[in-house]
N, C-alpha and C positions, 0 to 999 in steps of 0.2 A: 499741770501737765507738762513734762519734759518730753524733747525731742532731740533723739542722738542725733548729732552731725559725724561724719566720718563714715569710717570701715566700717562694714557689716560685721564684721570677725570678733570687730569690740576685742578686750583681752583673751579673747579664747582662743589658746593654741590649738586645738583639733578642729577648728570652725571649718578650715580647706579640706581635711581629711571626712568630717560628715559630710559637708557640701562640696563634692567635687567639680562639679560646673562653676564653681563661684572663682574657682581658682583659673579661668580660661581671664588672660587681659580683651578688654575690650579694642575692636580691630576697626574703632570709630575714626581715626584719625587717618590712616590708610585708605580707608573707603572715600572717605571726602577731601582726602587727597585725589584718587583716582577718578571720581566723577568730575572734580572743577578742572583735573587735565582734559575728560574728556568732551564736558561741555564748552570749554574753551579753544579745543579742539572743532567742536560742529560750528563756530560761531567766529571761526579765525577768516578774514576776507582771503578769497579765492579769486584767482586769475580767470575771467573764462573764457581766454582763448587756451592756455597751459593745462587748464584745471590741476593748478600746483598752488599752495599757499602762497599768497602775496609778496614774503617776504622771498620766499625758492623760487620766483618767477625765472621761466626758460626764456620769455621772445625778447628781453633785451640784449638775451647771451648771444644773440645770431647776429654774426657781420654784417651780413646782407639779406636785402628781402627772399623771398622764396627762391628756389633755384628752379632755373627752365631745364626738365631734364627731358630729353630727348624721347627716354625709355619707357613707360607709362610703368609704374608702379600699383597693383590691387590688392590689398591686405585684408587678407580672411581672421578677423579679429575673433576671439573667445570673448564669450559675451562675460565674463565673470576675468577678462584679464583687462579691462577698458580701466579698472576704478586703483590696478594695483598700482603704490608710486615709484616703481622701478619700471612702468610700462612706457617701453621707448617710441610706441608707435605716435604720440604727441608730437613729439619731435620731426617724426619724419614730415608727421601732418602741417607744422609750421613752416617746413624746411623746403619740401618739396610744392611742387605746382602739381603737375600730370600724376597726381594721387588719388586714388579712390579705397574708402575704408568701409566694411563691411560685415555687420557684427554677426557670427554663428554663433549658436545654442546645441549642447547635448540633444543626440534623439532620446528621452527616455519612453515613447511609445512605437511614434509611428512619424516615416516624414515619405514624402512622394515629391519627387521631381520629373519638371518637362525641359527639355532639351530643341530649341528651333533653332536651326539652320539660318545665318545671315545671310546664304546663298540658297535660298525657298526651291529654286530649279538644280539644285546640285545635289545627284543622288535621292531626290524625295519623291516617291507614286504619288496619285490622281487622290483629288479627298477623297472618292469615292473608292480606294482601292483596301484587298483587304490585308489587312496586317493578322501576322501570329504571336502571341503572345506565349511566354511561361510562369507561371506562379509557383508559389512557394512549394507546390508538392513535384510542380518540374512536367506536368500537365498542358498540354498546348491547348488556348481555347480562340475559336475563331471568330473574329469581331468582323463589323463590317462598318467603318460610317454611316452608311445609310439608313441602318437599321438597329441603331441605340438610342436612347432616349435618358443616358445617364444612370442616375440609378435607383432604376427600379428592383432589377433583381438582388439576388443575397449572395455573400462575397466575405471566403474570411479565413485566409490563410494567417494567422501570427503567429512567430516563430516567440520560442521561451530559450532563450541565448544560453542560458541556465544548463539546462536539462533537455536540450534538445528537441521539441514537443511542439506540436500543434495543437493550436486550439481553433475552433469555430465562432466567430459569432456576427448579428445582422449588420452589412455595411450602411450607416447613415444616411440619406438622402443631406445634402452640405450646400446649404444657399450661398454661402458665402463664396464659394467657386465661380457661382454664375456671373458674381458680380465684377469677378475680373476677366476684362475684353470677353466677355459674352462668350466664355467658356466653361467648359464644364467636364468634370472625370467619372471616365466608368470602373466600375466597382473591380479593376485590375491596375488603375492607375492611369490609365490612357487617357489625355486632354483630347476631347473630340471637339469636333464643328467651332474652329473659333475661325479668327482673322487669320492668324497666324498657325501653321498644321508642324505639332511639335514631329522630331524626327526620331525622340527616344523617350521614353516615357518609364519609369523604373521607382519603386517603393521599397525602404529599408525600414527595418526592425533596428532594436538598440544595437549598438556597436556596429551598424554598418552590414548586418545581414540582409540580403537582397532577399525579398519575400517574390516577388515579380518584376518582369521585365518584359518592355515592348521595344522594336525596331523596327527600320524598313528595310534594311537590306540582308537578312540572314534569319529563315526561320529556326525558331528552339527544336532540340529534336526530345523525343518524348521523355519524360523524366530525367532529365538533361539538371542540373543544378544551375537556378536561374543566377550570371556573374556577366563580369564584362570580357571575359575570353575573346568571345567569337565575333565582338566588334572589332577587338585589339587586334585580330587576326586577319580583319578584313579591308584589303587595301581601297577600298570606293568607300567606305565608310570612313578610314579614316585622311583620306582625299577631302573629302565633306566635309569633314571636321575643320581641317585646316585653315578652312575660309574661312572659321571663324563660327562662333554658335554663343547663342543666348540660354544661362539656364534659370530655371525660376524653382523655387525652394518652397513648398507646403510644411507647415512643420503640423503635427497631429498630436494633443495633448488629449488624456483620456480624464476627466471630470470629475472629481470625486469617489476615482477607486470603483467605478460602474463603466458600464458599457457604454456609455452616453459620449462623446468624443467634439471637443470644437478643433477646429481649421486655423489655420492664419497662415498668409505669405511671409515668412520671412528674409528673403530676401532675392532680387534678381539682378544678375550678373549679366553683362555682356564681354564677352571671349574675345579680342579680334585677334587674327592673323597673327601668328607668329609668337604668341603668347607660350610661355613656357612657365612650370610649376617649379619654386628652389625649394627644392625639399630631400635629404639624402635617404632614397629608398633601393631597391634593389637593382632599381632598371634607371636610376640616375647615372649622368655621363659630367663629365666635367668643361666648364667653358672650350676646352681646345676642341674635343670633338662634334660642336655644333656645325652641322651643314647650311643654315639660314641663318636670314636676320635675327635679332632677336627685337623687337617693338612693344611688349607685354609680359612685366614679370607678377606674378602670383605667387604671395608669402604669405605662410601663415604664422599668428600670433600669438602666443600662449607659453605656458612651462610646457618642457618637451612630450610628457604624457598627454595635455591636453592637444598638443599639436596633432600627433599619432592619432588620437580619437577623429578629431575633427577630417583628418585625410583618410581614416576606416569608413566614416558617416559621409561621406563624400564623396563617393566612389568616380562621380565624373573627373575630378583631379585626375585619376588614372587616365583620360585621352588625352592628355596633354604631357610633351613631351619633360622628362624630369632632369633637374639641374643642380651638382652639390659643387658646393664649394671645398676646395681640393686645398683647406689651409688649417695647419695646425696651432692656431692664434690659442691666448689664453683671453676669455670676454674681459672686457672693461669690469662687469658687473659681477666677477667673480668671489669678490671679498662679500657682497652682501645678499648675494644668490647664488642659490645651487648652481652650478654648468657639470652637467652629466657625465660631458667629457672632452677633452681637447676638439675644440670647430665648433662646438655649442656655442652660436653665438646669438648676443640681442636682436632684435628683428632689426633696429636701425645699423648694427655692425656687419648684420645680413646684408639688408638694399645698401649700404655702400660698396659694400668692393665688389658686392655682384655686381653693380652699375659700371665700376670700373673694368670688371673682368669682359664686358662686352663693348666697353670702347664710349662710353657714357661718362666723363668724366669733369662735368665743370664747376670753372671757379665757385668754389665755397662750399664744395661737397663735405670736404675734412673738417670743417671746421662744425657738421653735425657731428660729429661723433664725441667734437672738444665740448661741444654743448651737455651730451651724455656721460661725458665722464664727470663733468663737474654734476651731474645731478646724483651721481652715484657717490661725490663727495658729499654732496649734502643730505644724502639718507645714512647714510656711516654718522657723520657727524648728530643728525637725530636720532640715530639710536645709543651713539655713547651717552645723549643727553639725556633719552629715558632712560634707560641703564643708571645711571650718576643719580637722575632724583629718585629713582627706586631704591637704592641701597641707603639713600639717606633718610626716609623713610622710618 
């Protein structure tokens, strides 16, 4: 019994030409190149205050401890922008004190927010009082405190962002509502009977379409397109506002492609006084012509489309007054990220000079940014390195 060693092909010159596949090189050495980069990769020690490889660590880059900044800082982070390692808000996170960060998620079904007043006597009727509501067909239906019991009845405006379209179906009875502070929502979105009596109450469809809306100071008029117009337009409301407001975030995931839908909070904010949104939209003004303080700035965090989404899905961001940075910088992080275009700047390149442009500027501010740029040196420098073992390959 013999047993060839070697080529398959043996002396046969048409061996590639019958067996076509035979002739593909095996792509075994490639492969196990790339899985030992990437298990060595899952398995490399992490920082975890940076959450940056051990070796890229940021907290020894900082001159000084945290900075005491005067101006409170809230960053509405993209739940899918936390892991990227070009995301500067780590930075800020090390750098600053008076910071609060706060992850958002796309609505892909359904999200419902309440809206309380940090001023409960400012602008706000009796529990007992009744409020008018609009829903998605723009229908006014009249609720009363007194006389709901959450939900029982059926309730079902969703809008298809798509094609325009309504469709019907039963709203859930959702225990998970009761469980926080002993509230609970009627099948329009309204938080009834708690501790706290919200002052706006409003449910969005994907990208930010307002399916319903409740308030207290201006009723809907009939078939009216339920938006935030007629708050924006009304000065006692947004007097109210000013003081300051609490909002709290439902987000509504639909279950396996069935009607069947779970709940969860994702996340609640509190607004105070004086708080302003840096975001450049149509009704932003630039640091000179602010009238007040400024004590509360709100950024948000992401590539610039998922910014724009999160501030469409958002729509309370619109009561608060808007702020763009009036500077034609080219980002730090432009060689290794997209920047849209001239003022596209990192969120940490952001809260800097916004902090400066309102008179917030202390020892060791700059010296975040030198933080940033060197991390931007060392993802450059990572990707010439995978680049290099890929072509050697």
């Amino acid at each position: 019994l013999r047993t060839r060693i070697g080529s398959p092909a043996g002396n046969n010159p048409f061996y590639f030409i019958l067996n076509p596949r035979r002739n593909q090189k095996p792509k075994f050495s490639q492969t196990l190149t790339l899985e030992m980069v990437s298990q060595a990769t899952s398995k490399r020690p992490m920082c975890p205050s940076c959450s940056k490889p051990a070796r890229l660590c940021l907290c020894t880059r900082l001159k000084a401890p945290s900075i005491e900044n005067s101006v409170g800082v809230t960053i509405l982070q993209h739940s899918l922008e936390k892991k990227h390692p070009l995301n500067s808000t780590r930075i800020a996170t090390l750098g600053l004190k008076n910071l609060n960060v706060l992850s958002v998620s796309d609505v892909n079904f359904e999200a419902r927010f309440a809206i309380r007043l940090l001023d409960p006597d400012c602008g706000m009727g009796s529990v007992g009082s009744e409020v008018k509501s609009t829903s998605l067909c723009g229908i006014q239906s009249h609720k009363n405190f007194d006389h709901i019991d959450g939900f029982d009845s059926q309730c079902g405006s969703i809008v298809n962002s798509e094609h325009g379209q309504f469709s019907e179906y039963p709203e859930e009875k959702n225990t998970s509502l009761n469980k926080l502070s002993q509230q609970c929502f009627d099948p329009i979105g309204s938080v009834l009977r708690g501790i706290d009596e919200p002052a706006i109450t409003f449910t969005i469809a994907k990208y930010g379409v307002i399916s319903c809306i409740t308030h207290h100071w201006m009723p809907q008029i009939q078939w009216q397109k339920p938006n935030f117009d007629q708050l924006l337009a009304c000065p006692a409301a947004l007097d109210a506002l000013a003081k300051g407001f609490v909002v709290k975030k439902l987000q509504k995931k639909q279950l396996n492609k069935s009607i069947e839908c779970e709940e969860h909070e994702e996340f609640e904010i509190t607004v105070p006084p004086g708080s302003v949104l840096l975001f450049p939209s149509e009704k932003s003004v630039g640091f000179e012509g602010l009238d007040f303080e400024v004590k509360n700035m709100i950024v948000l965090d992401g590539t610039w489309a998922k910014a724009k989404r999160m501030y469409n899905e958002n729509p309370w961001l619109k009561l608060l007054p808007h702020l763009k940075l009036d500077l034609e910088k080219v980002s730090l992080y432009c060689e290794v990220r997209h920047q849209p275009q001239p003022g596209c700047l990192s969120t940490i390149e952001s809260i800097v000079y916004a902090l400066k442009a309102v008179g917030d500027d202390p020892e060791g501010l700059d010296n975040l940014l030198d933080v940033f740029e060197s991390m931007v040196g060392d993802q450059r420098r990572c990707k010439d390195e995978r680049l290099s073992k890929i072509s050697l390959v």
